[in-house]
C-alpha positions as CSV (number, residue, x, y, z in Angstrom):
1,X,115.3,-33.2,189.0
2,X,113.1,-36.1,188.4
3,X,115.7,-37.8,185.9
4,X,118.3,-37.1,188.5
5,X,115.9,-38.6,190.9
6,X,115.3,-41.9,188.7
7,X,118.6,-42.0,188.2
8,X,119.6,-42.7,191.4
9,X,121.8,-39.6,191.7
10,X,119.8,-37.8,194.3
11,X,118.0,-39.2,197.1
12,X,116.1,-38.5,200.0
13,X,119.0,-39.4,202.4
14,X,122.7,-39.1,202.6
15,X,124.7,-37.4,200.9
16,X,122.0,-37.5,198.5
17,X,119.9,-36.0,200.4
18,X,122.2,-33.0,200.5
19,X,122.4,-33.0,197.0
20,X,118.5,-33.1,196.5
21,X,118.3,-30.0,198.6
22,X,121.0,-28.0,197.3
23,X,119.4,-28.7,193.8
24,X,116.1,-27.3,195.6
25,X,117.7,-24.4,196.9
26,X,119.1,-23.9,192.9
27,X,116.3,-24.4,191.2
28,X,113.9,-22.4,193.3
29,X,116.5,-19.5,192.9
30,X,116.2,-19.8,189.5
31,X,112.1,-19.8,189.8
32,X,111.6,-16.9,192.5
33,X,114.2,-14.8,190.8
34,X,112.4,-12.1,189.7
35,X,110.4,-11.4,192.8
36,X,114.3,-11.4,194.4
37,X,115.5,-8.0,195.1
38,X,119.2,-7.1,193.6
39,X,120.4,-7.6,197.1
40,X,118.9,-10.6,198.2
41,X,119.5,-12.7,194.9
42,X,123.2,-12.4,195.1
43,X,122.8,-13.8,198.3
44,X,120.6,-16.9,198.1
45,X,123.1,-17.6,194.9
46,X,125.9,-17.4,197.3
47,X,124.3,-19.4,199.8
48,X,123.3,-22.2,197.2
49,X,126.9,-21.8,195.3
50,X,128.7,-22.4,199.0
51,X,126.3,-25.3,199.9
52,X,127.0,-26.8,197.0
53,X,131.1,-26.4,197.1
54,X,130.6,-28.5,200.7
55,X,128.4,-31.1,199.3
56,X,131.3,-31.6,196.8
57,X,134.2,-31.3,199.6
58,X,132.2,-34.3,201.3
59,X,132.0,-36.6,198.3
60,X,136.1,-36.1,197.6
61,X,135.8,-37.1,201.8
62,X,133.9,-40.6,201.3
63,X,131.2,-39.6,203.5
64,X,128.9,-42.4,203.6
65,X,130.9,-44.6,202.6
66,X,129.9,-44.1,198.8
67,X,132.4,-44.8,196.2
68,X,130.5,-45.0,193.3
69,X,132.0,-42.1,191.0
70,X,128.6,-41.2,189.5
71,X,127.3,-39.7,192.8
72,X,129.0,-36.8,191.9
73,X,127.2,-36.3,188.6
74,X,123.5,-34.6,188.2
75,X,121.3,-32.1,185.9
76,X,119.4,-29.9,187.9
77,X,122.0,-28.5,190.0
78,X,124.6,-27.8,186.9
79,X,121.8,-26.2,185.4
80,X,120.4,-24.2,187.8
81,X,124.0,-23.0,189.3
82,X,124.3,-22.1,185.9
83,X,120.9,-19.8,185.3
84,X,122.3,-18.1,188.7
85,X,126.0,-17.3,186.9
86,X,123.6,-15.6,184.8
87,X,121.6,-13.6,186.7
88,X,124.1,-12.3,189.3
89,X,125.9,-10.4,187.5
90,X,123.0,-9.2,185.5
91,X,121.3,-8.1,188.5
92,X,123.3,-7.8,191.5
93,X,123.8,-4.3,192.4
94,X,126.9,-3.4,193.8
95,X,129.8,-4.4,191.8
96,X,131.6,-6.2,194.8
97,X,128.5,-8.8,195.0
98,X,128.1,-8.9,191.7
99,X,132.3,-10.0,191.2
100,X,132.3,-12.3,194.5
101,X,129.7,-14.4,193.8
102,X,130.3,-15.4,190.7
103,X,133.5,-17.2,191.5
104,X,131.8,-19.4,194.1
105,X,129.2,-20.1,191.5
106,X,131.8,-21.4,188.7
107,X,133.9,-23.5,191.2
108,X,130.9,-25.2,191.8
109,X,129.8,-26.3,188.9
110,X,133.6,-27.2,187.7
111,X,134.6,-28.7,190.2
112,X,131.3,-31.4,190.8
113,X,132.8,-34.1,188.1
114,X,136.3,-34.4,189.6
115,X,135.3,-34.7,192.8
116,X,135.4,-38.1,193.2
117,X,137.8,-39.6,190.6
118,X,139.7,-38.1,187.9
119,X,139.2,-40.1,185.2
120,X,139.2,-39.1,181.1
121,X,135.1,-38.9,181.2
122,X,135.0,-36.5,184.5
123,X,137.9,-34.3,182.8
124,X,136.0,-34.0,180.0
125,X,132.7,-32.8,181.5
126,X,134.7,-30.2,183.9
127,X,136.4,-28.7,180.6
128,X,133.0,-28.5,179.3
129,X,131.2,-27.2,182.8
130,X,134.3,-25.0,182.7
131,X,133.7,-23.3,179.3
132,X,129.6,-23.2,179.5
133,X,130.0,-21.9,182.7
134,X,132.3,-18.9,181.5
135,X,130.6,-18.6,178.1
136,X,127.7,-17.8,180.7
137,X,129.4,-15.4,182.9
138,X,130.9,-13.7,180.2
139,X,127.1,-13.4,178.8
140,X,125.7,-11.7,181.8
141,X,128.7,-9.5,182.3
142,X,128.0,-8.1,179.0
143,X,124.8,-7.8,179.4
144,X,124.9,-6.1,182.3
145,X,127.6,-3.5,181.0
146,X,125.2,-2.9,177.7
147,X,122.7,-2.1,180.4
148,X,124.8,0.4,182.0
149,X,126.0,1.8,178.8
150,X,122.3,2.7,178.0
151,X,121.3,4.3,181.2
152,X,124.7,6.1,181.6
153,X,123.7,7.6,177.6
154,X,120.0,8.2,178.8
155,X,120.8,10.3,181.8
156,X,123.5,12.2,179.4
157,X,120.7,13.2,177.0
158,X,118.3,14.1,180.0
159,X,121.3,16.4,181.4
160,X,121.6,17.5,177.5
161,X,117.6,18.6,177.6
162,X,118.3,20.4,180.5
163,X,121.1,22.2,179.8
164,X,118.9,23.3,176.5
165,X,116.1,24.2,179.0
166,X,118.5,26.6,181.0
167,X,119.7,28.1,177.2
168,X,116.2,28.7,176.3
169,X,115.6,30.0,180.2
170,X,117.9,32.8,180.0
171,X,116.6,33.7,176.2
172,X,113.0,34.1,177.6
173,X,113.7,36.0,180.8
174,X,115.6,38.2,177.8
175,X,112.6,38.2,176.0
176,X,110.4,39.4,178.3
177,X,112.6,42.2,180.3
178,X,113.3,43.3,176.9
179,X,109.8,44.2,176.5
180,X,109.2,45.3,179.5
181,X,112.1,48.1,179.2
182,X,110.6,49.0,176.3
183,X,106.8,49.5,177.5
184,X,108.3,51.2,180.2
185,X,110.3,53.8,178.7
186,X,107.5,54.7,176.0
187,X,105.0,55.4,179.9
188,X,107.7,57.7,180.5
189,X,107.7,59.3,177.0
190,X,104.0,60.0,177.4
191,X,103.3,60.2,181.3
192,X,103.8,63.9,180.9
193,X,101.9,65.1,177.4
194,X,99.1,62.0,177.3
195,X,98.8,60.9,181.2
196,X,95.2,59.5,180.6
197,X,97.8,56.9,178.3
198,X,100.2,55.7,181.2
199,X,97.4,53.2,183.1
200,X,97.1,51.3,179.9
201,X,101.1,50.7,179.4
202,X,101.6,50.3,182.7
203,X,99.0,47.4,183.1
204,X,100.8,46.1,179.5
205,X,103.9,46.2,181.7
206,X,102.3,44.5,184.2
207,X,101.0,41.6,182.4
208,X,104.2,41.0,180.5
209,X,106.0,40.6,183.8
210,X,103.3,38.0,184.6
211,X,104.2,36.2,181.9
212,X,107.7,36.7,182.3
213,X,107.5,35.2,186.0
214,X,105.1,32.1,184.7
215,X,107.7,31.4,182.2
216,X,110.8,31.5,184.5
217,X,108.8,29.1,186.4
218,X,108.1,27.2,184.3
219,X,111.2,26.2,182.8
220,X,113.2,26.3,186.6
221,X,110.9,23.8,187.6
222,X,112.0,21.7,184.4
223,X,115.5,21.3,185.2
224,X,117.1,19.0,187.5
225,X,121.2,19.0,187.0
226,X,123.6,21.5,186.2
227,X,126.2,20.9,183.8
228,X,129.6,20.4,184.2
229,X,132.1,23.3,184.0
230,X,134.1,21.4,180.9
231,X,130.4,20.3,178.9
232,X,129.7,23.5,176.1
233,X,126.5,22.6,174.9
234,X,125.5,23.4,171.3
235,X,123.3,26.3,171.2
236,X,119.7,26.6,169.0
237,X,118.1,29.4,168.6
238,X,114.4,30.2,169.2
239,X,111.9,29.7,167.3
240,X,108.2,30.2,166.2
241,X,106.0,29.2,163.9
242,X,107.3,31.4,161.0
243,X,110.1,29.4,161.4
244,X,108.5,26.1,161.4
245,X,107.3,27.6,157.9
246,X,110.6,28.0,156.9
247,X,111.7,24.9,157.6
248,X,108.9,23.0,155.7
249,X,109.8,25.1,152.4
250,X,113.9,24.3,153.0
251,X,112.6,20.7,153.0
252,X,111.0,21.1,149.9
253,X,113.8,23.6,148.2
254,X,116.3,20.4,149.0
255,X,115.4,17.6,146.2
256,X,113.3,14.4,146.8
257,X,110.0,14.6,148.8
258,X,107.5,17.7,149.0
259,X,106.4,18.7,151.8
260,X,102.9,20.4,152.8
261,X,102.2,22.6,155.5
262,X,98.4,22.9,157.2
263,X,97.6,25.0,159.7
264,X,94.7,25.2,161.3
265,X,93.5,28.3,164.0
266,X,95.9,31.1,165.8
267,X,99.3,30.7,166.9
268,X,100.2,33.9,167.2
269,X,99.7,33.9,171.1
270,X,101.4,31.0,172.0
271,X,104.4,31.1,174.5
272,X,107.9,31.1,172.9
273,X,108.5,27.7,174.5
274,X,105.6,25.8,173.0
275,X,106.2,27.1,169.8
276,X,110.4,26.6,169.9
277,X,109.2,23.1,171.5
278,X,107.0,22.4,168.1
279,X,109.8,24.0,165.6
280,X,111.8,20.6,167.3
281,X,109.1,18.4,166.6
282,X,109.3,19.2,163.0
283,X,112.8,19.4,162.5
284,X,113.5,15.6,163.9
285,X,110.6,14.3,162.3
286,X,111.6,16.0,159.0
287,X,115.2,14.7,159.7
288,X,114.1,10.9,160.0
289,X,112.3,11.5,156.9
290,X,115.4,12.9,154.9
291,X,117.2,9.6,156.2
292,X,115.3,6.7,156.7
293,X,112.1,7.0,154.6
294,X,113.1,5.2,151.3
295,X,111.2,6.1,148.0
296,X,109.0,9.6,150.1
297,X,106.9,11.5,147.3
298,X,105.1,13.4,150.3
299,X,105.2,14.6,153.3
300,X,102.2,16.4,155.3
301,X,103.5,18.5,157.8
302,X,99.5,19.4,159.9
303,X,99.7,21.7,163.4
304,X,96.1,22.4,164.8
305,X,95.3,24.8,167.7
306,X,92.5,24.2,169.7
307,X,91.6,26.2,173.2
308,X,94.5,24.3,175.5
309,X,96.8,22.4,173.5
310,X,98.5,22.5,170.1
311,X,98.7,19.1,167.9
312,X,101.7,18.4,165.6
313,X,101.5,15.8,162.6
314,X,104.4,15.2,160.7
315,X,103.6,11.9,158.0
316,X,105.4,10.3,155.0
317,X,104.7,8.0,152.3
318,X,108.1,6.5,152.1
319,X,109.3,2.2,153.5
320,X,111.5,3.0,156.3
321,X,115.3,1.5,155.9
322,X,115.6,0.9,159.6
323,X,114.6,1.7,162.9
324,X,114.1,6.0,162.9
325,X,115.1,6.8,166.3
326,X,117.0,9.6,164.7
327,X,120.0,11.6,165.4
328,X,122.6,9.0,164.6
329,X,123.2,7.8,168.5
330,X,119.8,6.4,168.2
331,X,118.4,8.6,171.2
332,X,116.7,11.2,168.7
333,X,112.9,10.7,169.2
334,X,113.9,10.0,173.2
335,X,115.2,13.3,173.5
336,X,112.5,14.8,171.9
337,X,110.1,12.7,174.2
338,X,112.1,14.0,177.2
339,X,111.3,17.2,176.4
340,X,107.9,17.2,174.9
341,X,106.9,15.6,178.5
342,X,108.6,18.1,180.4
343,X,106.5,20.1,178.7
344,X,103.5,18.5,179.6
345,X,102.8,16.9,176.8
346,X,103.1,13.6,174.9
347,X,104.6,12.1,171.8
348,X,104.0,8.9,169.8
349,X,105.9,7.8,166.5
350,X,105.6,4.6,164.6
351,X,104.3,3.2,161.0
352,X,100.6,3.9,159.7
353,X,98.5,1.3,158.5
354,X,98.5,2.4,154.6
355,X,101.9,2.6,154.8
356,X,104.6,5.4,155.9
357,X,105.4,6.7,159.1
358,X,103.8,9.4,161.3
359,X,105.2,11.5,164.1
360,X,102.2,13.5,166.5
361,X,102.8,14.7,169.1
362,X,100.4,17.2,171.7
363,X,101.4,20.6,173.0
364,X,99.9,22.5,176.0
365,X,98.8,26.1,174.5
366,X,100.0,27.1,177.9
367,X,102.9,26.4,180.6
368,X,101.6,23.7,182.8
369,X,103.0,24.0,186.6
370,X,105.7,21.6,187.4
371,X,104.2,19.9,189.3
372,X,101.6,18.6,186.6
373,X,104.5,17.1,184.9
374,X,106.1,15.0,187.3
């Protein structure tokens, strides 16, 4: 604005007054836009796009009497009109806005250098407004639709988790009544020949309903969509911490790196969906392993129980060949961080300071209310 201002192209009255303050209104735009809610910034840009396609209407009308074709011309404004092509459709959000404005914003700029003569110089800088300008819009649009893209594939792996959630819901409650069924027809078996034996089972029954309710809360209070009728999810099955065994010797039995398995305190008491929680843990982590840790000799697979939550460890020794999101759309360790949190806990992943990569994440020995999780 100031070399606009020196160069005579903007003024403090006139119609370069006007000028000077729809370059004002431009620029500041530009400055305050990310205090500017989605719904106001589209607006402010319309305003300043509009104010500037009348500024332009009255230098093709003469008024004040200025026929000097370089009125027309000017930095700031361009450049400003230009950061708002940008950011409208970025940001604006409804679609309408975000399609409507823009329009007014691109006439504006184009339109500036032919306002007041046509001549081979002012062609050539409208061609050239005209393809920075849609080079710009076309930049925001696609920004914007990347961003869409990504939340639209984030909510579909949040729905995913849940729909897992609601597989591993009806497993428990199976769990549990199983057990129950069976406690309950051994009372009967004994009530008559050993009665002294039938308080004992039936506070067993007792507590294993307890724990069949706390789990049914538990997970209810984790899920927040239903499926669609067309979606069949892929089904996994449960798993403890025999299996989490298992799959640290198939890692091994593969080729390539050897992995170790410590385990420190009980685990035996832990509820089926901490552990099946912790038998994912180590599968994805093992996964990334098997594909992005280049030249692994060693892998250290560590899960330590303490009284209220259980901590899982999974490092390497290997030079990662990318980015190990896992899972090949790149929302592995999200997924797994969706779930872990819904549990309560937390996760972290990322390279260690000798080299490798480690994967820890924290357990709750015990269902915490839903409520604790949100």
């Amino acid at each position: 604005m100031l070399f606009d201002y020196e160069a005579g192209l903007i003024g403090l009255d006139g119609i370069k007054g006007a000028k000077l303050l729809v370059a004002l209104l431009a620029v500041a735009a530009v400055f305050f836009s990310p205090w500017l809610g989605a719904r106001v910034l589209p607006g402010v840009a319309a305003v300043a796009g509009s104010a500037s396609l009348v500024v332009s209407a009255a230098l093709h009308a003469g008024v004040g009497g200025l026929a000097d074709p370089h009125t027309a011309f000017g930095t700031a404004e361009p450049a400003a009109l230009l950061g708002l092509l940008l950011l409208v459709p970025l940001r604006g959000r409804r679609w309408w806005v975000s399609w409507a404005v823009p329009p007014v914003l691109w006439a504006a700029i184009v339109l500036r250098p032919v306002v007041t003569d046509v001549r081979d110089i002012d062609v050539i800088v409208a061609l050239s407004f005209a393809v920075g300008s849609t080079a710009v819009l076309g930049g925001g649009v696609t920004w914007r639709l990347i961003r869409v893209d990504r939340r639209r594939r984030a909510e579909a792996l949040r729905l995913a988790q849940r729909t897992e959630f609601a597989r591993d819901l009806h497993d428990f409650v199976a769990h549990h009544v199983t057990g129950i069924v069976v406690q309950a027809q051994g009372a009967l078996a004994v009530a008559e020949r050993h009665p002294q034996l039938l308080r004992p089972s039936l506070e067993r029954i007792e507590q294993a309903g307890a724990e069949a309710l706390t789990s049914m809360r538990h997970m209810v209070g984790m899920l927040r969509n239903a499926p669609r009728e067309d979606e069949k999810p892929a089904l996994t099955p449960l798993a403890g911490i025999a299996e989490v065994r298992s799959l640290v010797e198939q890692f091994s039995m593969v080729g390539g790196a050897q992995a170790r398995l410590d385990m420190q305190g009980t685990f035996d008491d832990l509820p089926v969906e901490v552990t099946t929680t912790a038998h994912r843990v180590v599968m994805e982590a093992l996964t990334n392993v098997r594909k992005h840790a280049h030249g692994c000799s060693e892998v250290r697979v560590r899960a330590i129980r303490s009284t209220d939550s259980v901590t899982l460890r999974v490092s390497d020794d290997g030079r990662s060949r990318g980015p190990r999101h896992g899972s090949g759309s790149g929302f592995g360790l999200k997924g797994l961080s969706e779930r872990v949190h819904l549990m309560g806990g937390h996760i972290q992943a990322g390279p260690m300071a000798g080299g490798g990569w480690r994967v820890e994440a924290t357990l709750p020995a015990a269902p915490v209310p839903t409520g604790a999780t949100r």
